[in-house]
Every structure is written in structure tokens, then in C-alpha cells.
Legacy VTK file of the C-alpha trace (Angstrom):
# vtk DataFile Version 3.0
C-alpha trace
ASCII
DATASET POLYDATA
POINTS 320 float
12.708 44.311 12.149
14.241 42.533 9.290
18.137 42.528 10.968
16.082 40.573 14.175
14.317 38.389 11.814
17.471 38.029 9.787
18.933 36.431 13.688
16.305 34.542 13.887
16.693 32.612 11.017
20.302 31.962 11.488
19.438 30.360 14.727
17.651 27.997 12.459
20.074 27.668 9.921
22.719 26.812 12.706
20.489 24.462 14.181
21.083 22.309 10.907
25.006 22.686 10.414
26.125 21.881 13.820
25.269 18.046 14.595
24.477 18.920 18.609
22.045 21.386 17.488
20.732 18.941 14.764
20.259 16.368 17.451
17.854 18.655 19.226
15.910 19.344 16.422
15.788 16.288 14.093
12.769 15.081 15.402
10.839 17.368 13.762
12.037 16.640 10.517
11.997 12.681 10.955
8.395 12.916 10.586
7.486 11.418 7.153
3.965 12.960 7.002
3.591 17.057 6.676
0.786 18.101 8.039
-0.260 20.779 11.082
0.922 18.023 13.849
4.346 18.075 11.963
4.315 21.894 13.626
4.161 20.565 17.361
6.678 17.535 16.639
9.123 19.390 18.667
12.629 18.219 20.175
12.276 17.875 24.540
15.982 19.060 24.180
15.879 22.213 21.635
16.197 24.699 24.212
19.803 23.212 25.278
21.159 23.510 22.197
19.579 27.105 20.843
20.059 29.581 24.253
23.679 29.818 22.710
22.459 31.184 19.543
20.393 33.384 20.647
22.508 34.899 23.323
24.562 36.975 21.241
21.413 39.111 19.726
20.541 39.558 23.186
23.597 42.200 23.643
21.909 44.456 20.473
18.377 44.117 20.893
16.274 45.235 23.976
15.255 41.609 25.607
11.244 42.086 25.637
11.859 43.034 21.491
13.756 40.263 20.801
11.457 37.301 23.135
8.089 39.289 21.190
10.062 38.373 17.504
10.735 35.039 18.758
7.716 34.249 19.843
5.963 35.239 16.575
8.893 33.589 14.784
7.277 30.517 16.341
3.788 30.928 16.078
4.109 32.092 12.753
5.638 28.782 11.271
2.633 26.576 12.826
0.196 27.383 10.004
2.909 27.011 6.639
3.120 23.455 7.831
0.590 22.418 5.546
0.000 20.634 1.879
-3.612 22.196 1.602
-2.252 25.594 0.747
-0.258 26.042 -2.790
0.844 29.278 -4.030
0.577 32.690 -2.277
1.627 34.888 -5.611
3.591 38.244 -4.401
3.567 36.894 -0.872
6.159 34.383 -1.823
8.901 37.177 -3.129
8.830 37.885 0.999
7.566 35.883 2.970
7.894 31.994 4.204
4.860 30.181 2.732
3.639 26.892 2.928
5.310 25.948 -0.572
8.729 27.389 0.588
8.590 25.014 3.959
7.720 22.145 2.167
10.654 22.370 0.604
12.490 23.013 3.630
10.877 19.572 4.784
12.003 17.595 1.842
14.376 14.681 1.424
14.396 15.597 -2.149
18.320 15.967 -3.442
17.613 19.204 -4.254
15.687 20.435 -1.551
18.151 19.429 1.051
19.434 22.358 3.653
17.441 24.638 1.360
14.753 27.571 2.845
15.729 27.943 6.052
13.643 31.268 6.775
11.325 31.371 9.818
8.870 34.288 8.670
10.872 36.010 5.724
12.314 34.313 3.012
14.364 37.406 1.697
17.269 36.052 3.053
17.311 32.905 1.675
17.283 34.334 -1.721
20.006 36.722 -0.905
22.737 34.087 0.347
22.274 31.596 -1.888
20.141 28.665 0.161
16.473 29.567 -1.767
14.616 26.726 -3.746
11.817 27.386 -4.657
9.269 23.948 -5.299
9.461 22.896 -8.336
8.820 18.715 -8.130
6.510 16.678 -5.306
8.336 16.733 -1.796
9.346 13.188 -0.366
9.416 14.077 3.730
11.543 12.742 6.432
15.403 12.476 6.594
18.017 10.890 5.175
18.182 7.505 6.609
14.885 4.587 8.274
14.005 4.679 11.509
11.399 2.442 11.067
9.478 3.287 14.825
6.837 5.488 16.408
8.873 5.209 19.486
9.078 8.517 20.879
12.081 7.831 23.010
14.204 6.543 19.664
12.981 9.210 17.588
13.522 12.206 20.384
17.030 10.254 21.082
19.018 8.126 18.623
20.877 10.907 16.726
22.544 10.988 19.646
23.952 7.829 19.654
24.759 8.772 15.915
27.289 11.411 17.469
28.587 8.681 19.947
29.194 6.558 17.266
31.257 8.929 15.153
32.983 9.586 18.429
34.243 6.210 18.669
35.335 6.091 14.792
37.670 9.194 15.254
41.252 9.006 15.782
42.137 11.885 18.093
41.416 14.116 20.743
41.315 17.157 18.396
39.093 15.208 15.837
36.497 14.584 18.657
35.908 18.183 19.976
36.226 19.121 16.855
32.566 17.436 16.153
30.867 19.512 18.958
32.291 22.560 17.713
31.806 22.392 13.864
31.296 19.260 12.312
27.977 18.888 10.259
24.967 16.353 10.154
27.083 15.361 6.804
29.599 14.554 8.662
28.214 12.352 10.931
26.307 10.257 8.556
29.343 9.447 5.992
31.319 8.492 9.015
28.057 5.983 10.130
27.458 4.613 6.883
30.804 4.915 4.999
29.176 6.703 2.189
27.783 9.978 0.931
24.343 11.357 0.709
24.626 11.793 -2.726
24.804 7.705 -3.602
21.504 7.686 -1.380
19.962 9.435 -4.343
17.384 6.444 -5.505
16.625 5.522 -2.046
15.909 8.923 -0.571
13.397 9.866 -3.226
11.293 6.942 -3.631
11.264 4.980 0.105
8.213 4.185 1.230
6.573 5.505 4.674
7.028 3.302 8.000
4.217 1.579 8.277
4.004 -1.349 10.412
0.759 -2.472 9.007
-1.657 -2.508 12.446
-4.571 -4.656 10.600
-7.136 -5.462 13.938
-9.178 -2.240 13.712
-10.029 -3.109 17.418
-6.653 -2.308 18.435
-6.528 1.011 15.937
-9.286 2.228 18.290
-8.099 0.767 21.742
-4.686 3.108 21.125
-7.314 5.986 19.745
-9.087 6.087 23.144
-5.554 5.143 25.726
-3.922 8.134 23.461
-6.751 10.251 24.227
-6.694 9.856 27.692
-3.099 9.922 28.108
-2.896 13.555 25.993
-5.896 14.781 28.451
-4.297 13.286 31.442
-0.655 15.312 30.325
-2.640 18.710 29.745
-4.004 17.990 33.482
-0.394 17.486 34.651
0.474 19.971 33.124
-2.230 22.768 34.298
-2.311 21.282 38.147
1.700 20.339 39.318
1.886 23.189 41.242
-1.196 21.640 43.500
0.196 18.591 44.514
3.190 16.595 45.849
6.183 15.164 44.827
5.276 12.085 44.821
1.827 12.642 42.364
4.605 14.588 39.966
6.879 11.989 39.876
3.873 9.210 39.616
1.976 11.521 37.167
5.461 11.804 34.853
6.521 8.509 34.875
2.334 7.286 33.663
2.675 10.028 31.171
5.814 8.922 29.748
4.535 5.037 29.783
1.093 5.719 28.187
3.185 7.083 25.173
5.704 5.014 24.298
3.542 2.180 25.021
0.735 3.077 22.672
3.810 3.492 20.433
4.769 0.492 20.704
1.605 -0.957 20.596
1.347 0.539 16.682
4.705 -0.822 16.200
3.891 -4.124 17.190
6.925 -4.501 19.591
7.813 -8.007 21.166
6.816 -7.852 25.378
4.860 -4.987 24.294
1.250 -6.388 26.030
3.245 -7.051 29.019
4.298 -3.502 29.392
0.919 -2.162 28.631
-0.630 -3.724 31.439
2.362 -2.584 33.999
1.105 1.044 32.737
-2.341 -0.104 33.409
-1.458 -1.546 36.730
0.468 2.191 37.352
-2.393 3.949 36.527
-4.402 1.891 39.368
-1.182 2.921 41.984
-2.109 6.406 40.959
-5.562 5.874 41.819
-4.816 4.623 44.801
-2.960 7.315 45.741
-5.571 9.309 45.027
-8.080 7.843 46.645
-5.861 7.805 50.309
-4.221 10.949 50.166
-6.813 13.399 48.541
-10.631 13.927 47.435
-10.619 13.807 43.492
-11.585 10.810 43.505
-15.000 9.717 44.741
-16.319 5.905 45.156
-18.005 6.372 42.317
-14.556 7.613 40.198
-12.438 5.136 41.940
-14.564 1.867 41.001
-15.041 3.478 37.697
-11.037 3.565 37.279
-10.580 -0.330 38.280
-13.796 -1.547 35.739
-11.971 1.032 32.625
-8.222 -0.910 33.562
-10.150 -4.427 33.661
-11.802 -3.589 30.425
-8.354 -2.773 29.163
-6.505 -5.597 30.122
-9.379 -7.828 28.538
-9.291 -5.684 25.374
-5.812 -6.316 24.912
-5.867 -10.532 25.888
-9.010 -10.488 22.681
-6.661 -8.281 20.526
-3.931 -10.857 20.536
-6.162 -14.033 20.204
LINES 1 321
320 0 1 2 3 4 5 6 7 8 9 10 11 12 13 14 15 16 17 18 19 20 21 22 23 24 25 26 27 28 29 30 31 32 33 34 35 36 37 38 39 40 41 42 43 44 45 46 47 48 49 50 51 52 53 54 55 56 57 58 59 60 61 62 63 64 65 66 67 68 69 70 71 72 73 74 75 76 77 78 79 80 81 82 83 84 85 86 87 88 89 90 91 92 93 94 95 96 97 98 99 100 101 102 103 104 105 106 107 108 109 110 111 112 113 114 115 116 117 118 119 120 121 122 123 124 125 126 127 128 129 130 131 132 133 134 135 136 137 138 139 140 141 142 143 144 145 146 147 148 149 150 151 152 153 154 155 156 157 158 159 160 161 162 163 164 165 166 167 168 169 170 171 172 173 174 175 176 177 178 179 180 181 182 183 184 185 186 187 188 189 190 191 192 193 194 195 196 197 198 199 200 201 202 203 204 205 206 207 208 209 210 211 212 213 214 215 216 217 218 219 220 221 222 223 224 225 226 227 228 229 230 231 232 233 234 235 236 237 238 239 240 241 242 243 244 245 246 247 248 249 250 251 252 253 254 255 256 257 258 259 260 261 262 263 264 265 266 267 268 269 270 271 272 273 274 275 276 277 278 279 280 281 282 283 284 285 286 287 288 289 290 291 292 293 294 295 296 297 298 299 300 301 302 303 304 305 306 307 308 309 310 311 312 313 314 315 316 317 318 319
């Protein structure tokens, strides 16, 4: 009902005021494109931070009511993350639309902490944090990060907090940041100004783009990330069927295939050096297989050591 959806959105809204739940969830709005991926680009530590908001509706609503409005809370938002749509007419009186979360996205002075409605937008417009899109939107947030590194981008807010830590003078001061003190906050203490003197440099930055020009390495990091995202979905589907060992093995090649097709795209120094470690992992997991189970056959395991050769050699011509 519109009370639970009402909830709902102030979990959201909360997860923007308080700088521990902003950490959690900044890494969906660092992304500087907007787009249906944008939807997915979700924060590994969200669920620490929002349990505590959601607790409280939990002692008014029956459970199984308020996990069904969550879940289409969620699912609900996936589709408005687009720029193909533009405007929905009547629907956008009610309801969140792709226009109204574009806004929501935006860097734009004026579209800053604005729409912060999952599925309704009625109560936006009734306390005051509507705005409606009336100019292009420039996406990200406020400040470069300048990486694809999903490590940074999942973690460097929180060094932000650390940071302000540091800077404050007392005891009181520094709980004080946990309990109230806003993403605002934060940055002016970081970068001894205010957003508003950012103006000129929020609305017309450029996108990161680190300017990957060998189109034989564009499609070497098309075909690893490929693999990688399969290989995670068969992690994923099949952990209960195996060890602790293949977990831990499986986790750790998961983790390396990402950051270092990251890095590969951001054209980090030793970064050829730690893309054939992951290659020479992926063999160890092979090997593993090939000892301690039947997935792989002759045919798959010789098949494994000619694709991690290839690799190797793709990368050495890459760099030449």
C-alpha cells in the first residue's frame, strides 16, 4: 500500500543522508553512463547498511507483505533506468518514470538529492524533494574517480569517512559522523570547500575514459569478461556441489578476472603481469579439476592450457 511504499522510499532517501549508508550505495551512482547496466551496478555492502532501516516497518507490517513490496520495489526500478524512454504523460503525476530517475541520477546542481521515490513519486512532491527534468542530465557524482576498478569504486568512500575521521577534533565529533553526518559533510571536510563552488566542474566534466586505442585488446577483455561473467553465474549456480577449496579457488579467479580486465581498460602499470598470474590461477583450477573430479575430460583439460597460451601470447603482441 502507499504507507509501505511510502517506507520504502525513506529507506532510500536515508541511504543518501547518512554517509555509512551512502558508502554502501554510491557505487551505483558513480557510474557516469545511464543505461539498463546502471540498474545492476549494485553496492557488495548495501545490505549492511539498509537491514536497520527496514527493521522498524517490520514491527507494522506482516513480514511476507513487506519482503513481496520490497521485492517489487526492486524489480520495478530496473526498467526506469533508461534514456530511450521520455515522457509517460498522467503516469508521471504517480508514478517513478524513467524521466523522474534520471534526475535522481544527475550531478546537475539542481537535480542533486532530488526524486528519491522507488515506485511512486507522490511523495516526493508532497515533502518538498520533487524535480521534475527540465535541462540534459550530467551522471555520476560529485567528485573523479578516474578508474574501472571495481575494488576502488565498491570501496574508496570509505576511506572518504576515514579521512574525515582523522580531520575531527573529538570523540563526540567522530560518532557523531556514523550517526548523522551527511555525504555533504564528508566532502567539505575532504576538499575544504562546498559543492556549490563545484558548480562549473560538475556540469560540464567529461567521462573517464582512458582512451584503450588497440582494438585487439578491446576484444581480448570482450571475450576474458565473457568468460569470467559465465564462469561467476557457474559459481554461483554449483557452490553447494563442491569443496572448500574449489569455493575459495573459484572466488579468488572470479575476483581476479575482474579487476584485472579492469585494469587492463585502465591501462594500469604491472597490469600484464597480474593478468597472467590470473591466467596461471585459472590453470591451478584446472588442475584441480582434472585430479580431484570428472568435469574435465583430456579433451577440456588440453583445451584449457592451448586458450591460457593463446592468452598470454595475445597479451605479449598487445604490448609490442
Amino acid at each position: 500500500d502507499a504507507q509501505e511504499s511510502r517506507g520504502l522510499g525513506d529507506v532510500y532517501k536515508r541511504q543518501f543522508i547518512f554517509s555509512i549508508s551512502w558508502a554502501t550505495h554510491i557505487v551505483h551512482h558513480s557510474s557516469e553512463e545511464y543505461n539498463l547496466c546502471t540498474a545492476l551496478r549494485q553496492g557488495t555492502l548495501q545490505s549492511m547498511a539498509s537491514w536497520m532501516y527496514y527493521l522498524p516497518i517490520a514491527f507494522f507490517y506482516p513480514l511476507p507483505l513487506m519482503v513481496l513490496h520490497a521485492q517489487i520495489n526492486t524489480i520495478y526500478q530496473f526498467w526506469i533506468h533508461t534514456q530511450c524512454i521520455d515522457n509517460l504523460g498522467p503516469l508521471e503525476w504517480i508514478l517513478n518514470t524513467p524521466s523522474h530517475h534520471r534526475v535522481h541520477h544527475g550531478r546537475n546542481m539542481k537535480y542533486i538529492d532530488k526524486n528519491y521515490g522507488g515506485t511512486l513519486i507522490i511523495f516526493d512532491r508532497l515533502f518538498g524533494t520533487f524535480q521534475p527534468e527540465t535541462e540534459p542530465c550530467v551522471y555520476g557524482i560529485t567528485y573523479e574517480l578516474n578508474t574501472w576498478n571495481v575494488f576502488f569504486l565498491q570501496l574508496h568512500y570509505w576511506q572518504d569517512i576515514w579521512n574525515t575521521l582523522t580531520q575531527l577534533p573529538t570523540l563526540a565529533e567522530k560518532v557523531w559522523l556514523f550517526i548523522y553526518r551527511t555525504p555533504s559533510f564528508v566532502y567539505c571536510i575532504i576538499n575544504r570547500n562546498t559543492i556549490n563552488e563545484k558548480k562549473p566542474f560538475l556540469e560540464k566534466r567529461k567521462k573517464y575514459d582512458a582512451n584503450v586505442t588497440n582494438i585487439w585488446m578491446t576484444i581480448y577483455v570482450f571475450v576474458h569478461f565473457t568468460i569470467a561473467l559465465a564462469y561467476s553465474v557457474i559459481i554461483l549456480r554449483t557452490m553447494e556441489d563442491h569443496g572448500t577449496l574449489w569455493r575459495i579457488l573459484s572466488s579468488l579467479f572470479a575476483m581476479a578476472s575482474f579487476y584485472s580486465i579492469n585494469a587492463l581498460f585502465d591501462q594500469q602499470k604491472y597490469v600484464n603481469v597480474i593478468e597472467i598470474v590470473r591466467l596461471l590461477l585459472c590453470l591451478f583450477i584446472g588442475y584441480h579439476f582434472w585430479f580431484n573430479s570428472n568435469i574435465l575430460n583430456f579433451s577440456a583439460f588440453f583445451s584449457l592450457h592451448l586458450a591460457v597460451l593463446i592468452s598470454i601470447l595475445w597479451i605479449w603482441l598487445c604490448n609490442k
